[in-house]
MMTF fields as JSON, N, C-alpha, C and O atoms, coordinates in Angstrom:
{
  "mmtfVersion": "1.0.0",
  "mmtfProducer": "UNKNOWN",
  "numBonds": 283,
  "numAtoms": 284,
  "numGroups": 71,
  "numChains": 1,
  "numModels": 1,
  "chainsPerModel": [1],
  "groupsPerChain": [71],
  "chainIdList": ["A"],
  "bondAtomList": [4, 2, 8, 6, 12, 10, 16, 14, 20, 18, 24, 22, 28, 26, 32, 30, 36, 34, 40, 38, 44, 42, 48, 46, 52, 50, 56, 54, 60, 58, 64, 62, 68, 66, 72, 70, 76, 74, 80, 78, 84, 82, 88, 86, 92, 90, 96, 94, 100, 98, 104, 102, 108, 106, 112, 110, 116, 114, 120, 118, 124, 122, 128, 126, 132, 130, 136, 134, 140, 138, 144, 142, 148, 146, 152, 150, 156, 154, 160, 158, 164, 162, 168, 166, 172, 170, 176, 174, 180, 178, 184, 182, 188, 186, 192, 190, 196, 194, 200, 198, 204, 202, 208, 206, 212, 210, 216, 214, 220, 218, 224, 222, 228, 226, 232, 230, 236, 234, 240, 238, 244, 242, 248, 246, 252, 250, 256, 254, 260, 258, 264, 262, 268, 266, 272, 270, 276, 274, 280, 278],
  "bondOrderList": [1, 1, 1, 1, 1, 1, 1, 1, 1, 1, 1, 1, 1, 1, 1, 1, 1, 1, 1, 1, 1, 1, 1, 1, 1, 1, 1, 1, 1, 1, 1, 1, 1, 1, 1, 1, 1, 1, 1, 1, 1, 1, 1, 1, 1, 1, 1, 1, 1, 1, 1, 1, 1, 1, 1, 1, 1, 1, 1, 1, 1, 1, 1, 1, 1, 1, 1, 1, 1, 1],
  "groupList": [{"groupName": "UNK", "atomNameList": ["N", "CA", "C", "O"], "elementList": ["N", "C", "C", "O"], "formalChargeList": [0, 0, 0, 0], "bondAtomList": [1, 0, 2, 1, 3, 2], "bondOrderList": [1, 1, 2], "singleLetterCode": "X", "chemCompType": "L-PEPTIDE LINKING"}],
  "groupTypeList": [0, 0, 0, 0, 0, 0, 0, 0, 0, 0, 0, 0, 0, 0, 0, 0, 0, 0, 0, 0, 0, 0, 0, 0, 0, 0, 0, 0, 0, 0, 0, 0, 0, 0, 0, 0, 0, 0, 0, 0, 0, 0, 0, 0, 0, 0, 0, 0, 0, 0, 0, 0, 0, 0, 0, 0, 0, 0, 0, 0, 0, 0, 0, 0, 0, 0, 0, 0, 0, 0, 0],
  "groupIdList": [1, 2, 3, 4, 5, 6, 7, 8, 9, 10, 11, 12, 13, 14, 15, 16, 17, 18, 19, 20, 21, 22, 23, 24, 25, 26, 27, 28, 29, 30, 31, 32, 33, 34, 35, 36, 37, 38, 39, 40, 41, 42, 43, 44, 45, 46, 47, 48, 49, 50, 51, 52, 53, 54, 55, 56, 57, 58, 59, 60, 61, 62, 63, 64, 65, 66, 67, 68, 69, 70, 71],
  "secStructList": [7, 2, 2, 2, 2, 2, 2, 2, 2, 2, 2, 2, 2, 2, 2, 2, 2, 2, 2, 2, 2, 2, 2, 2, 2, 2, 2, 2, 2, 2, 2, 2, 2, 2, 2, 2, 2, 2, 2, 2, 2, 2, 2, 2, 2, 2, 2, 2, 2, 2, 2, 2, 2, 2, 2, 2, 2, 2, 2, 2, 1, 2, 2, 2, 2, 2, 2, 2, 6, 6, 7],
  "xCoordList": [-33.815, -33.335, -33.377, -32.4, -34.343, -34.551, -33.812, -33.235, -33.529, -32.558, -30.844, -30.136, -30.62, -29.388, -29.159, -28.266, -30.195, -30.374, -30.231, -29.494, -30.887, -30.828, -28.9, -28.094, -28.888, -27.158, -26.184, -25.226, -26.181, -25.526, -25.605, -24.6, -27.141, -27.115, -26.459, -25.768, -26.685, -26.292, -24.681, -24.523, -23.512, -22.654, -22.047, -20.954, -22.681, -22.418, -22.52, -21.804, -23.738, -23.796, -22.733, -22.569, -22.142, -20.954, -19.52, -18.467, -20.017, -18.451, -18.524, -17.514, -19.726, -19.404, -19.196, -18.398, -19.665, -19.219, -17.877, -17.472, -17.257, -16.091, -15.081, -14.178, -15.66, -15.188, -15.243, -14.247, -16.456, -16.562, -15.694, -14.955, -15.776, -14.834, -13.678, -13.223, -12.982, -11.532, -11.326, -10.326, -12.295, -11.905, -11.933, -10.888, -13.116, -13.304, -12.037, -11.5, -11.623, -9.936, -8.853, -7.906, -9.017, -8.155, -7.932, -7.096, -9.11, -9.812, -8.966, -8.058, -9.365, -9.749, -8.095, -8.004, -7.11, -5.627, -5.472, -5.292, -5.498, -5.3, -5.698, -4.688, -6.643, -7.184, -6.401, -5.711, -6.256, -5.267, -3.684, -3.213, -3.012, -1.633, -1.915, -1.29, -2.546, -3.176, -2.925, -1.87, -4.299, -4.122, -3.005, -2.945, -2.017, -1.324, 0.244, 1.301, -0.032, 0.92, 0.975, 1.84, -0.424, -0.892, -0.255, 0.465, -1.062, -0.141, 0.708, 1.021, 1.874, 3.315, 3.754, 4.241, 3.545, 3.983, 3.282, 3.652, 2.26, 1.605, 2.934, 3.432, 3.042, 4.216, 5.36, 5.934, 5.465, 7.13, 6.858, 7.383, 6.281, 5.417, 5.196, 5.25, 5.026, 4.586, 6.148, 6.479, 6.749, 8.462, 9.49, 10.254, 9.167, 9.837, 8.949, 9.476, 7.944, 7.669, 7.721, 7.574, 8.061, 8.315, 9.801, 10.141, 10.782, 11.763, 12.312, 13.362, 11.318, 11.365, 10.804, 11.233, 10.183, 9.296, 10.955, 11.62, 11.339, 12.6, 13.823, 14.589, 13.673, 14.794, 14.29, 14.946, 13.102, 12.948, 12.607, 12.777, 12.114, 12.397, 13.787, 13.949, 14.927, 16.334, 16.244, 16.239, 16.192, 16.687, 15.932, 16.642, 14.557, 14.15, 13.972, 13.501, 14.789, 15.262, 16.002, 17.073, 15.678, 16.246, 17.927, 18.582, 18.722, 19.457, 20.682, 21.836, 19.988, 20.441, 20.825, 21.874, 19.609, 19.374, 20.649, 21.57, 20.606, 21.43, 23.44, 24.439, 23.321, 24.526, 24.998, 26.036, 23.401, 24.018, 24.12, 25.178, 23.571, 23.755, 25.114, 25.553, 25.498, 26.998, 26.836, 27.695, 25.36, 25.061, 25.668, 25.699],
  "yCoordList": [32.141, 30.781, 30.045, 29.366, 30.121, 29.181, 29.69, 28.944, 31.445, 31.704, 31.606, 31.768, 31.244, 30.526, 29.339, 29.056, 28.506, 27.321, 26.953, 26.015, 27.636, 28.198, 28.288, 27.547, 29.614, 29.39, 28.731, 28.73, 28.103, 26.563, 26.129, 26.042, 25.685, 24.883, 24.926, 24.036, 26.558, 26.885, 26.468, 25.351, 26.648, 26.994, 25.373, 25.151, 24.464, 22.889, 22.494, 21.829, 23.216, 22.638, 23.578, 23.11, 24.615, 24.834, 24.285, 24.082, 24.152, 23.585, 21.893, 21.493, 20.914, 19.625, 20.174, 19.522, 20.945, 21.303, 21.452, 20.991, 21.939, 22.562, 21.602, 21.408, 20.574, 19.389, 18.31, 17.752, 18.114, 17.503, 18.027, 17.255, 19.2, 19.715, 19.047, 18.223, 19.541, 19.01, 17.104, 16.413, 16.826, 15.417, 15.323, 15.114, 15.475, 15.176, 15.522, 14.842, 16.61, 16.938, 16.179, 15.901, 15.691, 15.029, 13.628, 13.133, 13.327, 11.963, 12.248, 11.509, 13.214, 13.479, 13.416, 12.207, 13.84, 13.821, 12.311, 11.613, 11.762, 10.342, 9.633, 9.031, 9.535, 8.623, 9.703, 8.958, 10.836, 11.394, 10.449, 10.007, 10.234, 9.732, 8.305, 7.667, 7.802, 6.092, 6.234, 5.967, 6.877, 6.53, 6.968, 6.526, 8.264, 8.23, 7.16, 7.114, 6.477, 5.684, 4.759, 4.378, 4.45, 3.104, 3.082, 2.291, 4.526, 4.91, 4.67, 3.692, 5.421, 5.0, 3.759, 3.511, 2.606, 1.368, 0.373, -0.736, 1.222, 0.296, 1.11, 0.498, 2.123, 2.733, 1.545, 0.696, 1.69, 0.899, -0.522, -0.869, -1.449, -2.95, -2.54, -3.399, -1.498, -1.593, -1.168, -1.233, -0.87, -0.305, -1.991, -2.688, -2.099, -3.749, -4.49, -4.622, -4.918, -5.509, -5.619, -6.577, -3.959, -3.706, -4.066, -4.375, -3.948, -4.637, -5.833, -5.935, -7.051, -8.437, -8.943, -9.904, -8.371, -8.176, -8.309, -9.297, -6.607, -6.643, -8.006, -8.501, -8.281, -9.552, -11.019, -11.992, -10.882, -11.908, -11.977, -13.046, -10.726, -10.326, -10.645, -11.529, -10.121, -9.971, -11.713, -12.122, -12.536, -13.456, -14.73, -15.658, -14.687, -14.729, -14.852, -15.562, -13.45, -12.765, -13.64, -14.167, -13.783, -15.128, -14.588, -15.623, -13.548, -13.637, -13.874, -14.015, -13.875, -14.304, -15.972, -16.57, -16.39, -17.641, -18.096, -18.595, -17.832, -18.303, -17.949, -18.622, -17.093, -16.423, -17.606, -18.267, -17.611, -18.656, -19.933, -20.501, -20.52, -22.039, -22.178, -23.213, -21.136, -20.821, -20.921, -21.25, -20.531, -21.084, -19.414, -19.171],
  "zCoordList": [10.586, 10.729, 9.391, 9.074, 8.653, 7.364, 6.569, 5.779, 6.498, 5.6, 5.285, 4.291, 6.731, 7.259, 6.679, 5.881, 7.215, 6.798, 5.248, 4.945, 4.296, 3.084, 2.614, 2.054, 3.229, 2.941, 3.203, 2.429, 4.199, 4.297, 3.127, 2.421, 2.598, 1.48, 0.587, 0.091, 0.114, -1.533, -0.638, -1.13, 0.271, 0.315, 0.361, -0.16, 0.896, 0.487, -1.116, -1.865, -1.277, -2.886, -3.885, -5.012, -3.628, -4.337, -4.002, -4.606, -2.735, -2.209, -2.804, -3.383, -2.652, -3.354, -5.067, -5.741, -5.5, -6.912, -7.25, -8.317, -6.61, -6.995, -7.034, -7.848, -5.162, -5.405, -6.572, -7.032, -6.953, -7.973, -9.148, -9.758, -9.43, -10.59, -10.427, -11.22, -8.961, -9.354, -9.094, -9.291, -8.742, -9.142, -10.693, -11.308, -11.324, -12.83, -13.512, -14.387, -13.041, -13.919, -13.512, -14.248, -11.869, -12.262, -13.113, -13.869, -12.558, -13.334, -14.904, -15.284, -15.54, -17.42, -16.877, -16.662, -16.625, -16.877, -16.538, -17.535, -15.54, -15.185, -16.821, -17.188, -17.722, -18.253, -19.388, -20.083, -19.766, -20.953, -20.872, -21.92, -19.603, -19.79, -19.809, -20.656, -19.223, -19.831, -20.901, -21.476, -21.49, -22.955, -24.33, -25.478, -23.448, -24.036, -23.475, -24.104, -22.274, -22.481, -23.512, -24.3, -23.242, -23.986, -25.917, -26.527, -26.38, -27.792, -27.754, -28.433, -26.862, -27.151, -27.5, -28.603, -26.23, -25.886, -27.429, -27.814, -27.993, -28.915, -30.453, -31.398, -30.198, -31.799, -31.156, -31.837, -30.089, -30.315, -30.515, -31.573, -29.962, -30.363, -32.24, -33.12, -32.413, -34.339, -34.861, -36.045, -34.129, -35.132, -34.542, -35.21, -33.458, -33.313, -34.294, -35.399, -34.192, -35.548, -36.899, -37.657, -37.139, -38.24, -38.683, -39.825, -37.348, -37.313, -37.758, -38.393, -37.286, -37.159, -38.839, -39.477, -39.084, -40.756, -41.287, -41.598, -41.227, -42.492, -42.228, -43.056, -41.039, -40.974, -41.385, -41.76, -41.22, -41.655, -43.424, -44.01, -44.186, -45.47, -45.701, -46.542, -45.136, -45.417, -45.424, -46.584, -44.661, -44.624, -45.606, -45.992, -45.939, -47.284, -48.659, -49.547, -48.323, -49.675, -51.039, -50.739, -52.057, -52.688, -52.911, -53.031, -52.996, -52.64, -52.123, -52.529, -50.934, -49.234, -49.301, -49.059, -49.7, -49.753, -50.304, -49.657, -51.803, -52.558, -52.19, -52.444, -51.761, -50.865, -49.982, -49.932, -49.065, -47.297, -48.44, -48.17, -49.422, -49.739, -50.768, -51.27, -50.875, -51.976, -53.357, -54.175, -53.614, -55.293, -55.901, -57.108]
}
């Protein structure tokens, strides 16, 4: 009887293991595409800015200036 009892155990405590494993993976992928959404959405926010920089350089620009005022 106790040794029954016994194997139940070990056979719960591998079976919540295994469970646990595959949560943790899925978990670790869930929080890998977060954070690689997050990268992305932060490169394109830095290339639009980098955008808005050169236009507003271009427009600046002494130039430009002197161009838009007809000197």
């Amino acid at each position: 009887m106790a040794s029954r009892l016994r194997f139940a155990l070990v056979i719960c405590f591998f079976a919540g293991t295994l469970i646990l494993a595959v949560y943790l993976h899925s978990a670790d992928h869930r929080v890998f595409y977060t954070l690689r959404r997050y990268k992305i959405e932060q490169v394109q926010l830095q290339q639009e800015l980098w955008q808005k920089q050169l236009q507003v350089e271009s427009l600046t620009n002494p130039a430009s200036v002197s161009q838009r005022l007809g000197l």
